[in-house]
LUMLUMFI-470022 format. One record per residue (C-alpha): residue in one letter; y, x, z. Coordinates in steps of 0.25 Angstrom, whole numbers, plus 5000, padded with zeros to 4 digits. Example, Ala and Ser with C-alpha at 12.3 -4.5 7.8 and 13.67 -1.06 7.14 Angstrom:
BEGIN
A498250495031S499650555029
This chain:
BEGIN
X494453584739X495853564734X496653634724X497653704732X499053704723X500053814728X501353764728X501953874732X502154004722X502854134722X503054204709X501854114703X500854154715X500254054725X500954054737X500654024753X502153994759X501854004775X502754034787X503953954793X504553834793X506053844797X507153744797X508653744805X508753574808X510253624808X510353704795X511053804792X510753904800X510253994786X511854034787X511254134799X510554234791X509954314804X509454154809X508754124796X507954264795X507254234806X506454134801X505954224789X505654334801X504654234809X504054184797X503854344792X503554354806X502154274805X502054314789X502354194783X503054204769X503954074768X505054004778X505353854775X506853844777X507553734777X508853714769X509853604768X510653534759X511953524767X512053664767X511753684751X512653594747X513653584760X514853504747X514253414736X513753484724X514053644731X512853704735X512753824743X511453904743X511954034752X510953964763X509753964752X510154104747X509954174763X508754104766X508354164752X508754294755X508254304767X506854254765X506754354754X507254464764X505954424772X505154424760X504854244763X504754134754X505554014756X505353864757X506653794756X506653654765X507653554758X508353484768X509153384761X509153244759X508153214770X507753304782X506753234789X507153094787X508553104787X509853164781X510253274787X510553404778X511053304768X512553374765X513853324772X514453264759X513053174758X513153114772X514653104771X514452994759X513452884763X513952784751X513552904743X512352964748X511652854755X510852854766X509552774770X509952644777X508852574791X508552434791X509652394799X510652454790X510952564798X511152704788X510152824791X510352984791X509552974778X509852984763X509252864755X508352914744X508852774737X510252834734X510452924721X511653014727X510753074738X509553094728X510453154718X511253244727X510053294733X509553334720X510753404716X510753504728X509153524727X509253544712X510253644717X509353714727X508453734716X509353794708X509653884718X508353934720X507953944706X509354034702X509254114716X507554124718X506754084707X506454224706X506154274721X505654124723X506054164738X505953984738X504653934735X504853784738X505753684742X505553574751X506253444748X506753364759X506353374772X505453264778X506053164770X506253014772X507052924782X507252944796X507752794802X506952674794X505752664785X506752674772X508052654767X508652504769X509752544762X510252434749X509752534737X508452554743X508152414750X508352364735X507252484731X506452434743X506352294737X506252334723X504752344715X504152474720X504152594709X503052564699X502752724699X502452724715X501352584712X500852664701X500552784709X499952704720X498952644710X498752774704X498352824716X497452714723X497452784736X498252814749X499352784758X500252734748X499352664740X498652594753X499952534758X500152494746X498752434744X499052384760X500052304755X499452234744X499252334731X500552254724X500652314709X502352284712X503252244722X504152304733X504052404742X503752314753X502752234743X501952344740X502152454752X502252344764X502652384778X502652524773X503652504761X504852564768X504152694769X503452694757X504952664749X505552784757X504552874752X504752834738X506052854739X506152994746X504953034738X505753014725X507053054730X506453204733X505653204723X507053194715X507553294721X506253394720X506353354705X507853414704X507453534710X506153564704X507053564691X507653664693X506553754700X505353724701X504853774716X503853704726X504553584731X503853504744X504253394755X503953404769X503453284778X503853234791X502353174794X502253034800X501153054811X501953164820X502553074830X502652914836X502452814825X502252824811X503552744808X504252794796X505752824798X505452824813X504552934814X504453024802X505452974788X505252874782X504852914767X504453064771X503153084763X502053054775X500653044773X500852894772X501952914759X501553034754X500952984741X502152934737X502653064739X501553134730X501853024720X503253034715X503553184722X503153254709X504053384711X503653394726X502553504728X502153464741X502253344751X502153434765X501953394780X502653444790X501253444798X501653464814X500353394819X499753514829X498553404829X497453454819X496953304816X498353254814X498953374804X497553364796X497953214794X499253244789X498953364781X497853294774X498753184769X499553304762X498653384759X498253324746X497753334732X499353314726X499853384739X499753524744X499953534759X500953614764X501453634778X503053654780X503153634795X501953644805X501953694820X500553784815X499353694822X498553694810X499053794799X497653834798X496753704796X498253654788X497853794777X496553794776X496153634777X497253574771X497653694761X499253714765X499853774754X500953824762X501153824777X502453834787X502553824802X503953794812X503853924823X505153974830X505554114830X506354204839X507554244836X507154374828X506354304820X504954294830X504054184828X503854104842X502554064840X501454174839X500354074835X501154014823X501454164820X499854204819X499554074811X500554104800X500254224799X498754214799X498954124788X499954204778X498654324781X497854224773X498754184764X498154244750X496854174755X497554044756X498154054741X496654084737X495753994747X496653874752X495853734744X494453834743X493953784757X493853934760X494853924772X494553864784X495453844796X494953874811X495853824822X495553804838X495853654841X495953614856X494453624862X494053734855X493653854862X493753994861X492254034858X490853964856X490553814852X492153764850X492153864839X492353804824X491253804814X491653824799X490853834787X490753944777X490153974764X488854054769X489354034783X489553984796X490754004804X491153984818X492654004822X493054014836X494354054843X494654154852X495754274854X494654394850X494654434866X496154434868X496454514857X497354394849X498354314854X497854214862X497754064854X496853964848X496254014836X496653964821X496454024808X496054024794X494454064788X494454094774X493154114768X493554174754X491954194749X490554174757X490654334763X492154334765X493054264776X494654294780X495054234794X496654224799X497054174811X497154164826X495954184836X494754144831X493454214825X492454164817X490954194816X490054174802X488554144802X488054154788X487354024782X486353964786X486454014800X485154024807X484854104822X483654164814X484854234807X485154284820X483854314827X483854414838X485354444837X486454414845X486954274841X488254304848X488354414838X488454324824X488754454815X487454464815X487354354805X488354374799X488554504788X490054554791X490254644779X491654664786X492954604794X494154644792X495554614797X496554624786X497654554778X498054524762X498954614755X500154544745X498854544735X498054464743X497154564746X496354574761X496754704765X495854764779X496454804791X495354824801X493954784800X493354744812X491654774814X490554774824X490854704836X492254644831X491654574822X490154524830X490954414836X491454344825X492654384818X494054364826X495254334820X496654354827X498254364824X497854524823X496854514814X497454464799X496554424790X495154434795X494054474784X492654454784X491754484776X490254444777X488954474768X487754384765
C-alpha cells in the first residue's frame, strides 16, 4: 500500500480536517457575525473540527494596494470561540471559470488588466493568465493574505491551509484568442513541459502528445493537436497560480491546494462549455503535477453519488505525487473515498437551520462516525487495515446480499439492517478497521458484522446452532466507546451474551464499536 503524506498539521502533529464546506456566492455576508457562527455550530454539531470558508479578494483589498482583513480577523475569532480549524478558499482571480471577486478597480480598467478574448473576438468575464498586471496584482494581495496569517496566527494556526483559486480556467472558449497569447499559441511549446512529457513516458498528456506525432518541437497545435487549446490554457493557469502559491509560500509556509471542477459531471466533455477550460481535470492534470511545485494537493470536487463513476475520478487523483482530498461532496461515498482511496482530509455541502441545525441527519451520522475514528485514520489510512462497507441499491437487509470481506485470521460477513428498530432507519455504511488479527473497531450507520475464524469448516461447528456463529468465534469482549484527545479507546458499555450472538450491530448510538477476539 501507499505512503500516506499528511498535508495537514497542527503544532507539528498529523492532522484529519473533516466537517463543512461553506461558501456565500454573494460574499460578504462575514460582516454578519450571528450569520457566520452558524456554520461553526452545524459543523460542531456533527463533530467535525475544520469549516472551509470562502474569502474574496474584492473585499480584502476593496482600493488598490489597501487591504482590509477585519472580514479574516472575525471568521478567525470566531472559529477559535468554537474551538475549529480553518481552511481559507481564495476566491480571487478565477472563481469557477470566470472573474467574479476580481475587485472593482480591476474590472474597471480592461487596457490594464486584460481579459481572455473568444474566437470571434468578443472579450470574456475572465482574466487572461497571458497579461502580467493580473499575475502581479494577484500576487500582491495573496502575499498580503499571507502576511496576515503569519503576524495574526502563526501561533494559534486557527488557518491550516489555503486554497488558491477556485475551479480555475475559462468559462466561454477553449483558450484565450486574445493577441499576447495567439502569439504564445504559435510560438515553440516550452522545452521544460516536452522534457517533462519524455521524462515521464506515460499518460494523458504524454499520449496526446504521442497521438499527435511525438514531435521533439513545434507549436502547440504541432505537438498537442485538436486538444492544443486546452492543453495551452492549462499551462498557462497552472503557471500563473503556481506564481501566486510561490509569493505566498514565501512568506508562510502553510498547506496550499487547488480544487477541480471535473469534466465528466454533465453533457459533453467540451472544455470551456462544460467545465473551464484550463481547470486541472483528469485529462490535464499532469501538467498541473509538473510545474505546480508549491501546490500541496490537486483536489476534486467529487459530486458523483454513482460509486463506479467517483472511483474513476478519484483514482485519477489519487496518486503516487498527489494525496486525495475532498473539498466539496454531497456524502455518497465518504467511506469507500477514506478507506479505498486514503482522503487525507474530507468536507461535505449540508444546510443548517437557522440556529445552527444540520438539515440532513444522515450526512450528520456520517461525519460524525468518521471524526469517532479519526486517531485510527492518522495511524491505519495506507496499511489496508480499513475497509469500507456501504449498502448499494439491491442489497438487502439480511442473508445472501450481505458483503464478504476478508481478514487476517478471518472471515467477515457485513449486512445492513436497523438493529430491530433501535437505529434510525437507513441504508447501512460504515468503516471496519482491523488494527491486529484479535482486534477490530467499527463506526457507522446500520449494519453488523459476523467473524468466522480461518479456515472455516461446518466441523468447526458441529452440533451447534449455525445461526448462532459466536460459537466459532472467541469474543474476549465488545464494547461501545470512544477515544479521548490522547487517542486512547475509552469503554462506555460492553455488551455480552445474547447482544453479541448475532453479529456485532453498529448504529449512530453506538460510537466506536470494539471487538476483541482470541485464537
Amino acid at each position: 500500500m501507499a505512503a500516506v503524506k499528511r498535508v495537514f498539521k497542527v503544532n507539528g502533529k498529523p492532522f484529519y480536517p473533516l466537517g463543512r464546506h461553506r461558501i456565500y456566492m454573494g460574499g460578504y455576508s462575514v460582516r454578519d457575525e450571528a450569520e457566520i457562527e452558524t456554520n461553526f455550530k452545524a459543523t460542531k454539531f456533527t463533530n467535525g473540527n475544520t469549516v472551509c470558508l470562502a474569502i474574496f479578494w474584492d473585499q480584502l483589498e476593496p482600493e488598490e494596494g489597501k487591504f482590509d482583513f477585519s472580514s479574516i480577523d472575525t471568521v478567525i475569532k470566531i472559529a477559535r470561540r468554537y474551538d475549529l480549524r480553518l481552511i481559507f478558499l481564495w476566491f480571487a482571480s478565477s472563481k469557477n471559470g470566470v472573474m467574479d471577486y476580481a475587485p472593482a478597480w480591476m474590472k474597471s480598467k480592461p487596457e490594464i488588466y486584460k481579459r481572455a478574448t473568444a474566437l470571434n473576438g468578443t472579450k470574456l468575464w475572465v482574466l487572461s493568465t497571458q497579461c502580467k498586471a493580473n499575475l502581479e496584482a494577484d500576487k500582491k494581495v495573496f502575499a498580503a493574505l499571507c502576511e496576515h496569517l503569519k503576524a495574526t496566527d502563526s501561533t494559534e494556526q486557527t488557518v491550516i491551509g489555503l486554497q488558491v483559486e477556485n475551479e480555475p480556467g475559462i468559462l466561454g472558449s477553449d483558450r484565450d484568442y486574445g493577441p499576447e497569447a495567439q502569439a504564445e499559441f504559435d510560438s515553440s511549446v516550452p522545452a521544460k513541459l516536452i522534457a517533462a512529457m519524455k521524462k515521464s513516458g506515460k499518460g494523458d498528456i504524454y499520449d496526446i502528445w504521442q497521438k499527435a506525432g511525438g514531435k521533439d518541437a513545434g507549436t502547440w497545435p504541432q505537438l498537442f493537436g485538436d486538444e492544443a487549446g486546452e492543453l495551452f490554457s492549462a499551462y498557462g493557469w497552472a503557471t500563473y497560480i503556481e506564481a501566486v502559491a510561490k509569493a505566498g509560500k514565501a512568506i508562510y509556509d502553510i498547506p496550499m491546494f487547488i480544487n477541480v471542477w471535473v469534466s465528466s459531471l454533465v453533457w459533453w466533455p467540451v472544455p470551456g462549455e462544460c467545465y473551464p477550460s484550463g481547470c486541472p481535470v483528469t485529462k490535464v492534470l499532469d501538467i498541473y503535477k509538473w510545474f505546480t511545485p508549491h501546490i500541496d494537493i490537486i483536489a476534486p470536487d467529487n459530486p458523483h453519488t454513482n460509486i463506479r463513476q467517483r472511483n474513476e475520478v478519484n483514482a485519477k487523483y489519487a496518486r503516487d505525487d498527489n494525496q486525495l482530498l475532498i473539498v466539496e461532496a454531497p456524502g455518497m461515498g465518504i467511506f469507500h473515498d477514506i478507506a479505498d482511496f486514503n482522503a487525507v482530509g474530507y468536507f461535505l455541502h449540508f444546510d443548517h437551520t437557522p440556529d445552527g441545525t444540520p438539515k440532513n441527519s444522515r450526512i450528520v451520522n456520517m461525519l460524525k462516525s468518521v471524526a469517532a475514528v479519526i486517531p485510527l485514520l492518522l495511524k491505519y489510512q495506507g496499511t489496508g487495515k480499513i475497509q469500507a462497507v456501504e449498502q448499494e441499491e439491491g442489497m438487502e437487509h439480511h442473508g445472501l446480499a450481505g458483503t464478504q470481506i476478508d481478514f487476517d485470521g478471518y472471515m467477515g460477513l457485513i449486512e445492513f439492517g436497523d438493529d430491530h428498530g433501535n437505529q434510525e432507519p437507513g441504508r447501512g455504511a460504515g468503516l471496519v478497521i482491523q488494527a491486529s488479527k484479535n482486534e477490530f473497531y467499527l463506526v457507522g450507520i446500520n449494519f453488523r458484522l459476523l467473524l468466522r475464524r480461518k479456515p472455516a469448516t461446518v466441523a468447526l461447528l458441529a452440533g451447534n446452532d449455525l445461526s448462532h456463529i459466536s460459537f466459532g468465534n472467541y469474543l474476549m469482549s465488545v464494547d461501545e466507546g470512544h477515544f479521548d484527545k490522547d487517542g486512547k479507546y475509552i469503554s462506555d458499555r460492553r455488551r455480552n451474551g445474547d447482544s453479541v450472538r448475532g453479529g456485532t450491530w453498529v448504529g449512530v448510538n453506538d460510537g466506536v464499536v470494539r471487538i476483541i477476539t482470541c485464537d
